[in-house]
C-alpha positions in Angstrom: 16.6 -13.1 -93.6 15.3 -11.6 -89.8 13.3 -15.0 -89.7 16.0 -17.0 -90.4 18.3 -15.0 -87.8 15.8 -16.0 -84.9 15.2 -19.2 -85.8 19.1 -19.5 -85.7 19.4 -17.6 -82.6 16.7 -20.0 -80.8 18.2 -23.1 -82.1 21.3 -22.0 -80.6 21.1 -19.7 -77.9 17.6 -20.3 -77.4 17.7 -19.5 -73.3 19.9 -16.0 -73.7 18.9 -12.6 -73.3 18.1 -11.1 -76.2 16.2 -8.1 -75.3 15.9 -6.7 -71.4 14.5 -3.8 -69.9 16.8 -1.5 -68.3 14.9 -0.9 -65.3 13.9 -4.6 -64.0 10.5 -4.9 -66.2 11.1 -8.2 -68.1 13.3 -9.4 -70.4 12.5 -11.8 -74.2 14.6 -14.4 -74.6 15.6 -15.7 -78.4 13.5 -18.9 -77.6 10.5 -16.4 -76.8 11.2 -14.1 -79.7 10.8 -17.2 -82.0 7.1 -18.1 -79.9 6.2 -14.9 -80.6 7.2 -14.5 -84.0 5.0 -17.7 -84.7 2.4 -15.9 -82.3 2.3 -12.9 -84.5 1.9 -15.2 -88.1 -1.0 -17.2 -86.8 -2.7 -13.8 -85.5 -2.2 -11.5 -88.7 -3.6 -14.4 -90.8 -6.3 -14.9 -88.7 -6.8 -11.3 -88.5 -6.9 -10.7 -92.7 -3.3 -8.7 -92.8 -1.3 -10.4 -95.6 2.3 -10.8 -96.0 3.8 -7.8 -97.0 1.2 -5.5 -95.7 1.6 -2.4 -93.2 0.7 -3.3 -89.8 1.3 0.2 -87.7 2.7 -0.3 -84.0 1.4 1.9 -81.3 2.1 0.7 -77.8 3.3 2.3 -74.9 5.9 -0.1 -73.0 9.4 -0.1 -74.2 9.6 -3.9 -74.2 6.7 -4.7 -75.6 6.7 -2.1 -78.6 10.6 -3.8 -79.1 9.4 -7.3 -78.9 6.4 -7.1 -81.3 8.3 -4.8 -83.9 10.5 -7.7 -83.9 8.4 -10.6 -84.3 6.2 -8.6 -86.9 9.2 -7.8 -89.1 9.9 -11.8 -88.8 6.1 -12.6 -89.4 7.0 -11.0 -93.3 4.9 -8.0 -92.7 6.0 -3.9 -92.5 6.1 -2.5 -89.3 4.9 1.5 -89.4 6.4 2.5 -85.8 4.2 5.0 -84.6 5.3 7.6 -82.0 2.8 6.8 -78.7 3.4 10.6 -77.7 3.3 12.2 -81.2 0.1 14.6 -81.8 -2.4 13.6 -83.9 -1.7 15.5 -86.8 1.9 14.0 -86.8 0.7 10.1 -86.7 -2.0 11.2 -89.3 0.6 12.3 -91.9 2.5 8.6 -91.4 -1.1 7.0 -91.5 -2.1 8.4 -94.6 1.3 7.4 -96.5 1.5 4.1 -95.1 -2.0 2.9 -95.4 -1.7 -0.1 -92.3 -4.2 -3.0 -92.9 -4.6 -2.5 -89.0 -3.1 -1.2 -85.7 -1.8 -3.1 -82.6 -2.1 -1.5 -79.9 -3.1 -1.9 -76.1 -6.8 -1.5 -76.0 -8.7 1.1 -78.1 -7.2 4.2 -79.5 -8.7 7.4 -77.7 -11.4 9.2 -79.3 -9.8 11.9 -82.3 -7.3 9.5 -82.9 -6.2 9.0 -86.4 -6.8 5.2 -87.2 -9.5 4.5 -85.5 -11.3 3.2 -88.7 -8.6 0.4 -88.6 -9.3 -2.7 -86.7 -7.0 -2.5 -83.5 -4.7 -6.2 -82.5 -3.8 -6.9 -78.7 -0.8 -8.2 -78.7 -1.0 -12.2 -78.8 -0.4 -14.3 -75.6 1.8 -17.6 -75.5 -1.3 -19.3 -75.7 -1.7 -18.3 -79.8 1.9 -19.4 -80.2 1.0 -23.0 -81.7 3.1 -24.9 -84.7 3.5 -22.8 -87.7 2.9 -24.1 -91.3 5.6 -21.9 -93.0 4.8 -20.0 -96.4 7.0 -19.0 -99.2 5.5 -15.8 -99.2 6.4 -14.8 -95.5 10.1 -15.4 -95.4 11.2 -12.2 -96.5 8.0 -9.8 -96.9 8.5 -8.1 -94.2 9.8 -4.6 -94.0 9.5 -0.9 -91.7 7.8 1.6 -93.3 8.7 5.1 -91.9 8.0 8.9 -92.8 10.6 11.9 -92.9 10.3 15.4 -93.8 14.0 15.5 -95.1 15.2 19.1 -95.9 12.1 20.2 -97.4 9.7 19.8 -94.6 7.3 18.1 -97.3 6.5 14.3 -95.6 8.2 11.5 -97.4 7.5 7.6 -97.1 10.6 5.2 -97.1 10.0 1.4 -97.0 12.7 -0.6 -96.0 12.5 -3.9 -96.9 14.0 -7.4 -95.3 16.9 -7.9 -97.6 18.2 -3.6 -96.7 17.0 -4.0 -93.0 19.3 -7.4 -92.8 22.1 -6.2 -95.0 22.9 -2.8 -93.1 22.2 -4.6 -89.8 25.1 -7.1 -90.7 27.2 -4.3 -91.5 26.9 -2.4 -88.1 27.7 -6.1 -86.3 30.7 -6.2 -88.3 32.4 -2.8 -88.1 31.2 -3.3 -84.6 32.9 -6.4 -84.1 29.1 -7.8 -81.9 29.4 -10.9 -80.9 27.3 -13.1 -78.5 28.7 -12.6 -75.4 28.3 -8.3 -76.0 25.1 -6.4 -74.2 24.4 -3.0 -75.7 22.2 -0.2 -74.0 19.8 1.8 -76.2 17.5 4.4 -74.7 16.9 5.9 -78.4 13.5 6.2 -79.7 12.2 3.1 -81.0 10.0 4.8 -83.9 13.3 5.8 -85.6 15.6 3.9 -87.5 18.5 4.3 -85.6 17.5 2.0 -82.7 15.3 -0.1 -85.1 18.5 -1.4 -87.1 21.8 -0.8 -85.2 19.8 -1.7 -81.9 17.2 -4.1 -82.3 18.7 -5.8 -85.6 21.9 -6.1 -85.5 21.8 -7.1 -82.1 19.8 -10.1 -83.8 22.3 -10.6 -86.0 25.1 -10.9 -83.9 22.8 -13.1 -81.2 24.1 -10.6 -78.8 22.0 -8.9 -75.7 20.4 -5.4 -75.8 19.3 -3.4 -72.8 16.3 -1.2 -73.4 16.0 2.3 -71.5 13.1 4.5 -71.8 14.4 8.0 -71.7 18.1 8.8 -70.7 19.2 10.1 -67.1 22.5 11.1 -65.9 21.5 10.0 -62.4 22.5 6.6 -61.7 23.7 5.8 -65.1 27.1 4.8 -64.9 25.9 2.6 -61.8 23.1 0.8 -63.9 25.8 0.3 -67.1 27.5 -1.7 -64.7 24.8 -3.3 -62.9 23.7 -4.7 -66.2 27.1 -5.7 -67.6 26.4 -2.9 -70.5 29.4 -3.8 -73.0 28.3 -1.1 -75.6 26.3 1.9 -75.9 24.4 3.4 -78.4 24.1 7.3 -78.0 23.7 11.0 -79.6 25.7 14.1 -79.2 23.5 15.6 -76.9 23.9 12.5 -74.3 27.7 12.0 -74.2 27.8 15.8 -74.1 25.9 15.8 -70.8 28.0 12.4 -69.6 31.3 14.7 -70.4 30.2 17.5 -68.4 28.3 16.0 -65.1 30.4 16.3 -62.1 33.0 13.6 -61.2 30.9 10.4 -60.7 32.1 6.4 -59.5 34.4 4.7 -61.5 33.5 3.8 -65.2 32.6 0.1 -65.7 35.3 -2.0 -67.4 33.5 -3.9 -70.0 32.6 -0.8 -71.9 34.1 -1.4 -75.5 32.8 2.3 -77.3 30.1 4.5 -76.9 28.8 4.7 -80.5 27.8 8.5 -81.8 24.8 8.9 -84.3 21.9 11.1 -85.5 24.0 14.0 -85.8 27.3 15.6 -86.1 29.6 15.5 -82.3 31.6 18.1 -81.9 35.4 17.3 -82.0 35.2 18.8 -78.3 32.9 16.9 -76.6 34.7 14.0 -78.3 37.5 14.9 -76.6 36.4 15.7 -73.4 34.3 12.6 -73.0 37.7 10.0 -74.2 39.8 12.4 -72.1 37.5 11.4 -68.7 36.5 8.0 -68.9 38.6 6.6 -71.3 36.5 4.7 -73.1 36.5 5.1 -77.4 33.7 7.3 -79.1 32.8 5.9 -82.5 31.5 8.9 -84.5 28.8 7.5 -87.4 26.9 8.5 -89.9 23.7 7.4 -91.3 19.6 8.3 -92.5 16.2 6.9 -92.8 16.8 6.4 -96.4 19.8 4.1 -96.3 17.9 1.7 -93.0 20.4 3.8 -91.1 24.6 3.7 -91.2 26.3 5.1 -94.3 29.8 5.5 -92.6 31.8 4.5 -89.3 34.9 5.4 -87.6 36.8 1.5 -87.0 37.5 0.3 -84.0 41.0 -0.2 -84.6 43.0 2.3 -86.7 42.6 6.2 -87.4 39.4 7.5 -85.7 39.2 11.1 -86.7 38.2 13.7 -84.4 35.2 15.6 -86.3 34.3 13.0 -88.9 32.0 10.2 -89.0 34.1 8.0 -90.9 34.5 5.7 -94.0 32.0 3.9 -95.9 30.3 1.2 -94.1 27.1 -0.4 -95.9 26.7 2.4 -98.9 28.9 4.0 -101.4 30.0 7.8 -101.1 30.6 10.2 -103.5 30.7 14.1 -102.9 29.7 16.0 -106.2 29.1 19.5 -107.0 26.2 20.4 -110.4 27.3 21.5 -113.5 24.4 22.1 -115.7 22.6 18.7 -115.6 25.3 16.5 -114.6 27.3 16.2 -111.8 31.0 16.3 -111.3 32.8 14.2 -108.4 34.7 17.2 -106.0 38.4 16.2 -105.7 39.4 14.9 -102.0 39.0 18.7 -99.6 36.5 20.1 -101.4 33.1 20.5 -100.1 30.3 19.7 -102.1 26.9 17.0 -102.1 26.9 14.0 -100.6 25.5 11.0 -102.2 24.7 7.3 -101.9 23.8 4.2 -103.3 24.2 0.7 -102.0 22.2 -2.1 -100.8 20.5 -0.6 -98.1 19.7 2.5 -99.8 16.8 3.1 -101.3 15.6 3.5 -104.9 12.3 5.5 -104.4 10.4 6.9 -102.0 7.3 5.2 -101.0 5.4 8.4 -101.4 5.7 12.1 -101.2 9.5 12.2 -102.4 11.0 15.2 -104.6 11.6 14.6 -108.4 14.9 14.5 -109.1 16.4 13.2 -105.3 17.4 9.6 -107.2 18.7 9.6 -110.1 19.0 7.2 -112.4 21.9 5.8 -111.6 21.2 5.2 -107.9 22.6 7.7 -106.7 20.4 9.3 -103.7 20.9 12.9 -103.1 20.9 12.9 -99.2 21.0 16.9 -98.5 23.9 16.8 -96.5 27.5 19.2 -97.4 31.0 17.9 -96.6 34.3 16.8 -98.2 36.0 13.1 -98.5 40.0 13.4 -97.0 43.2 11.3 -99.3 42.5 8.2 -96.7 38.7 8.4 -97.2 37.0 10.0 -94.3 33.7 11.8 -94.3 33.4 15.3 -92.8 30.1 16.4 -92.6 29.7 20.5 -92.9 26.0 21.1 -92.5 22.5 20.3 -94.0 22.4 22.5 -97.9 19.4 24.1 -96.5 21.5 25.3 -93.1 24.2 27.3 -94.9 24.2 30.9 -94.6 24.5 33.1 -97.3 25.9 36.7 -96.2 26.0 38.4 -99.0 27.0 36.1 -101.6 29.2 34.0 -98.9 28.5 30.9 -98.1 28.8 30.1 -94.0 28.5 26.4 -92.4 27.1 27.0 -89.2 29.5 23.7 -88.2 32.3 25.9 -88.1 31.2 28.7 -86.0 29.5 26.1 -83.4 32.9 24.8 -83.0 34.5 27.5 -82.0 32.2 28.8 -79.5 32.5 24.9 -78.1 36.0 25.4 -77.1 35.3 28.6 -75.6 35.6 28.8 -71.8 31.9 28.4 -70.1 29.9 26.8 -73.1 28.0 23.7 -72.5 25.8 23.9 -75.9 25.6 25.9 -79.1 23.8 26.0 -82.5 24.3 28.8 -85.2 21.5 29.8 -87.8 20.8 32.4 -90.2 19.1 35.5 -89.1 17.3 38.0 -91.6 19.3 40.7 -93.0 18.0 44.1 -95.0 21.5 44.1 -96.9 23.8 40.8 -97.2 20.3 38.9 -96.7 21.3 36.6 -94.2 24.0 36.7 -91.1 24.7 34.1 -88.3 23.3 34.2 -84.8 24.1 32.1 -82.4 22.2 30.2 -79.2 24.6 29.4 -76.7 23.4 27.1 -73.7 25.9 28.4 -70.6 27.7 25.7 -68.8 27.2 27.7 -65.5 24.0 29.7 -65.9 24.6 31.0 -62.3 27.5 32.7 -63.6 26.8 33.6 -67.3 26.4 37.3 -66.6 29.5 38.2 -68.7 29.6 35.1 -71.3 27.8 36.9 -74.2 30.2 39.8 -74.5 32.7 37.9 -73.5 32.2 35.1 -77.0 31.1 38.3 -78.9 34.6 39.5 -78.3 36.5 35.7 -79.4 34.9 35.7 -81.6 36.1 39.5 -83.3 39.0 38.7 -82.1 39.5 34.8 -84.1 36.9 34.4 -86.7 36.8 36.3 -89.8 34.4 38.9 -90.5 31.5 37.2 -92.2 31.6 34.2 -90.0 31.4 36.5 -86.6 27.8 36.3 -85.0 25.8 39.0 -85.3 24.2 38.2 -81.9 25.2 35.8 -79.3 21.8 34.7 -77.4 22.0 32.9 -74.2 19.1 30.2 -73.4 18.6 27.3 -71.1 18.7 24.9 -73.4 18.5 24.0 -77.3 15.2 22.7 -78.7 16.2 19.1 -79.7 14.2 16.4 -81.7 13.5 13.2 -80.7 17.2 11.6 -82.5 18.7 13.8 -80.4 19.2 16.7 -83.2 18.8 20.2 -82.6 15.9 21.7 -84.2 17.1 24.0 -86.2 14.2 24.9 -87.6 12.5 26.0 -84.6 15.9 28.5 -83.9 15.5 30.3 -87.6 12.1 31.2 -86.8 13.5 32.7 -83.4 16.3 34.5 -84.9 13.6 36.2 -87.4 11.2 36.8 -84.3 14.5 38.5 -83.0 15.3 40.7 -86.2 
């Protein structure tokens, strides 16, 4: 299906922007994608690496790693996106459950790398792009094959292939409404699904334009959205959280449609804030690795609920709670698992995945907690391996974190467990200051709205103030790396 999109989108828009670089660097045109796709075919046969085989991507330039992720995926073979800046144990790890045929990158890999037994493929010049004798076996081969640790921290392969790639990217262009004449802006890591499918594919599939950025700034970036006509924009938390609070800037651009919210839960607040100063619509989302990216979506028109990331969009919900073997669907309010099945979901891991996360129904056991509302809506409470357990009670970190939000002189804040000799575990919380010049009085100051609002179990233990929250490369906070603090701390 991704060849047949840019074949379409070449025969018919073959001179439009499909992909440009944010910064003046260069820009692929549909007609160029489709050169380069045929580029890319010629060169992998030529080069031994068969249809359907893992071909692992390692360049540098955010154009050029978008362009030939692209044009691999449409050459029918899977992509294994490889993070340029990731340490050598990390790109081992994805090496050794992928297995690539071979790597592209620019030049050889530096000595210690992992890979550098594989041959290493320059990217091809126009001058490879001749006529292509199409094969049966290409059309729909190709795939991403990516690695997650999920909520077990033990590494996980998930291959995605052409038909759940293409499905889930049709369904953001549709609950997106993309259309041609639209130009999104994506400054989200290009190793991760999220800017793999909702950016570069259903971009594609919509034969719409999508501006490239290679790390986020404030500076300037209301000024550059409007420079490059930016109709869209695809974001996390952490960034319209830092658009909501920066002070008072030019005019907002008038071609801005939404500012879509993924990768992990937005606080109702910054929500809020954000709508409330620019006026533009946040479209809270919801999706994983494991189902090629969105599960659920606010609408563009209708009930957008502060605090949830939606209805079903691309995958089937249901929110369960075990009883013995078997599990029981939770009535509408009541938290409990969330699973999914669908299309784009899928049915195994590649390698590494725990027994018992699929069943055999379908039904993939994603780790997440929340409840479904009478009208449908997802509302997310926490990963299962987040909640605190005081004493027998269980916490969701989601609720304390939105408190302290709202409270006067907060920018940031995450809540985990901390070790505990009697109830075994009690909530701390990291709270970034909004104002660090003037923060002198902030912790006693949420220790004491808290007491004074919250109910006993749920109050934080400590309140510690830090310049800013560890945060992976999605945009999420790391969690992780806060839990060993707090037990440092104990």
């Amino acid at each position: 299906m991704i060849k047949q999109w840019i074949d379409s989108a070449a025969s018919h828009w073959g001179g439009a922007a499909y992909l440009e670089d944010a910064r003046g660097a260069g820009k692929l045109t549909f007609a160029d994608l489709q050169r380069s796709t045929r580029a890319w075919a010629r060169y992998l046969d030529r080069a031994g690496v068969a249809p359907g085989a893992c071909v692992a991507l390692r360049l540098p330039d955010t154009l050029g790693y978008a362009s030939a992720l692209v044009a691999i995926l449409g050459a029918g073979r899977v992509v294994v996106p490889l993070d340029p800046a990731a340490p050598a144990a990390a790109l081992a790890r994805v090496l050794d459950l992928a297995r690539p045929q071979a790597v592209v990158a620019n030049g050889d890999l530096p000595p210690g790398s992992p890979g550098r037994h594989l041959p290493v493929l320059i990217p091809p010049g126009p001058d490879k792009a001749g006529a292509l004798e199409e094969t049966g076996d290409t059309q729909n081969a190709g795939g991403i094959f990516l690695c997650t640790s999920g909520t077990t921290g033990t590494p996980k392969g998930v291959l995605l292939r052409d038909g759940q790639l293409s499905h889930v990217a049709a369904c953001v262009a549709v609950h997106h409404r993309l259309i041609p004449a639209d130009r999104g802006y994506c400054c989200l890591p290009l190793f991760h699904v999220n800017a793999e499918v909702v950016g570069l594919l259903a971009t594609l599939a919509a034969r719409a334009g999508l501006v490239l950025d290679r790390k986020f700034s404030p500076r300037g970036f209301w000024a550059m959205i409007e420079e490059q006509e930016i109709t869209w924009i695809n974001a996390v938390p952490a960034i319209i959280t830092i658009l909501a609070q920066e002070p008072a800037t030019a005019r907002t651009p008038g071609r801005i449609r939404f500012v879509r919210s993924a990768s992990a839960p937005l606080p109702p607040a910054s929500l809020r804030q954000f709508e409330q100063r620019f006026g533009i619509p946040v479209i809270e989302t919801y999706g994983m690795t494991e189902a090629a990216s969105m599960i659920t979506t606010n609408p563009l028109d209708g009930p957008r609920k502060p605090g949830s990331s939606g209805r079903s969009a691309g995958a089937q919900i249901r929110i369960v709670q075990r009883a013995g073997k078997r599990y029981v669907p939770c009535p509408p309010g009541t938290v409990g698992q969330v699973q999914i099945r669908g299309r784009g979901v899928i049915t195994q891991y590649a390698a590494g995945g725990r027994p018992g996360v699929i069943g055999p129904d379908g039904w993939l056991d994603t780790g997440d907690l929340g409840h479904v509302d009478s009208q449908g809506y997802l509302f997310l409470a926490g990963r299962s391996d987040d909640v605190i357990n005081r004493g027998g009670e269980k916490i969701y970190p989601r609720e304390i974190e939105e408190f302290l939000l709202v409270q006067p002189g907060v920018r940031s804040a995450a809540v985990v467990a901390a070790p505990d000799e009697v109830l075994g575990q009690r909530p701390v919380a990291y709270v970034v200051p909004a104002d660090p010049g003037r923060a002198d009085h902030l912790q006693g100051a949420l220790l004491e709205a808290c007491e004074a609002a919250l109910p006993r179990a749920k109050r934080p233990a400590a309140v510690h103030l830090v310049p800013e929250l560890p945060l992976g490369a999605t945009g999420k906070v790391a969690r992780g790396r806060l839990r060993k603090l707090a037990a440092a701390a104990h």
